[in-house]
C-alpha positions in Angstrom: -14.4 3.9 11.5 -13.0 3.2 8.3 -12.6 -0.7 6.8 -9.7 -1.7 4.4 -10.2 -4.5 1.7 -7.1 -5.4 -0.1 -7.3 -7.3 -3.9 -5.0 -8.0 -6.7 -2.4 -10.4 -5.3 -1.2 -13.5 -7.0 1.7 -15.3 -8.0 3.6 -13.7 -11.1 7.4 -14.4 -12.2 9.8 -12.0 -12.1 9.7 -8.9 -14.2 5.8 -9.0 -14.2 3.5 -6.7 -12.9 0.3 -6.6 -10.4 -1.8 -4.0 -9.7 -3.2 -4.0 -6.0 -6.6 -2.3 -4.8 -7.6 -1.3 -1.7 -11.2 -0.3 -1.5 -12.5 1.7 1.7 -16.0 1.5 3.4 -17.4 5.0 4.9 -17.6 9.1 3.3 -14.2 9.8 4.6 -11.7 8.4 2.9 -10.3 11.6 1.4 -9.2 12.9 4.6 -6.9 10.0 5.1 -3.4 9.7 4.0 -3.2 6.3 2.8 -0.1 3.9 2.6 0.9 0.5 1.6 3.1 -1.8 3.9 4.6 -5.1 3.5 5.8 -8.3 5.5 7.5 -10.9 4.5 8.1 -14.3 6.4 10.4 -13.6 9.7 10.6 -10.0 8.8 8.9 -7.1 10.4 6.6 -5.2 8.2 8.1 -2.2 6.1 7.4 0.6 4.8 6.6 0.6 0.5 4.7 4.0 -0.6 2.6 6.9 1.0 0.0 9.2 -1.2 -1.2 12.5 0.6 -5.4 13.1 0.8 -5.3 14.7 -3.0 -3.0 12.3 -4.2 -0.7 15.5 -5.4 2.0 14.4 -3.3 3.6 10.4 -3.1 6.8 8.9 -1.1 8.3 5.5 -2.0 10.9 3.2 0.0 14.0 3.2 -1.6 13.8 -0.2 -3.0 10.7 0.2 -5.2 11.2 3.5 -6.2 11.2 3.9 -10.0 9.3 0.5 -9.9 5.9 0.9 -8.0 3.5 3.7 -7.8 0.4 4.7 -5.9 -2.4 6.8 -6.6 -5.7 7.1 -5.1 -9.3 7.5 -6.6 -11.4 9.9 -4.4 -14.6 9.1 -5.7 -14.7 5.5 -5.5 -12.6 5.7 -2.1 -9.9 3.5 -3.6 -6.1 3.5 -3.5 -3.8 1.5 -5.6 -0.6 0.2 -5.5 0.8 -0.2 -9.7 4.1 -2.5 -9.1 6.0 -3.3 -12.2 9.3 -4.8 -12.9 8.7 -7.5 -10.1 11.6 -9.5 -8.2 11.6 -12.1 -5.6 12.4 -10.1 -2.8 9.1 -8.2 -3.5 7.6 -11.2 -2.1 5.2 -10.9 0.9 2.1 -9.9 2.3 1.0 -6.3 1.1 -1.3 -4.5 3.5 -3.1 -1.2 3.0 -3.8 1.8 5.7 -5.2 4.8 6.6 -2.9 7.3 8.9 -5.3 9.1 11.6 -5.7 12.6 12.0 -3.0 14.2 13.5 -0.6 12.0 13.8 2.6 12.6 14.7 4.7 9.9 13.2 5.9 10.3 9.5 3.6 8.3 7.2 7.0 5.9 6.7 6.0 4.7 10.2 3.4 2.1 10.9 3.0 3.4 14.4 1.0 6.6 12.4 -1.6 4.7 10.8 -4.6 3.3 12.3 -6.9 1.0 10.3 -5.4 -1.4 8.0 -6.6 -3.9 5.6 -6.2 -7.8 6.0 -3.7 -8.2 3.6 -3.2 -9.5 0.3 -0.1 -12.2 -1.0 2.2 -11.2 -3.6 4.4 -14.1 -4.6 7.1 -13.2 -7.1 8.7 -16.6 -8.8 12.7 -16.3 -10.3 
């Protein structure tokens, strides 16, 4: 069992920057590919970025590539989520996960990840 606490959200105007954390309970959290997801209002959650168990190997959606990136801290069983250059449409909920062992979805899929955090709010102001 692994348990997900999200932090750094807020409201910040566009072009800013947040840095999200998502701290993990238990000894295994290097086993786990970990990924961030988003939902905003009347919209199904989505995909944002993916870091493998080492954190040698990232994937980002499209629209915040170049602008967010994710890394991972083995040792203090910690991922993060750096988002820079911050619009509107960034706006939603942010929620962290852990993908179980052999899953067989890619990690762009929700369906492949089995304990998420509670989410944290990003509100980006134009």
């Amino acid at each position: 069992q692994v348990q997900l606490v999200e932090s750094g959200g807020g409201l910040v105007q566009a072009g800013g920057s947040l840095r999200l954390s998502c701290a993990a309970s238990g000894r295994t959290f290097s086993t786990y590919v970990m990924g961030w997801f988003r939902q905003a209002p009347g919209k199904e959650r989505e995909f944002v970025a993916t870091t493998s168990r080492s954190g040698g190997s990232t994937f980002y959606a499209d629209s915040v590539k170049g602008r967010f990136a994710i890394s991972r801290d083995n040792a203090k069983s910690t991922v993060y989520l750096q988002m820079n250059s911050l619009k509107p449409e960034d706006t939603a909920v942010y929620y962290c996960a852990a993908s179980g062992p052999g899953s067989t979805y890619t990690y762009t899929d929700a369906r492949g990840y089995i304990y998420w955090g509670q989410g944290t709010q990003v509100t980006v102001s134009s």
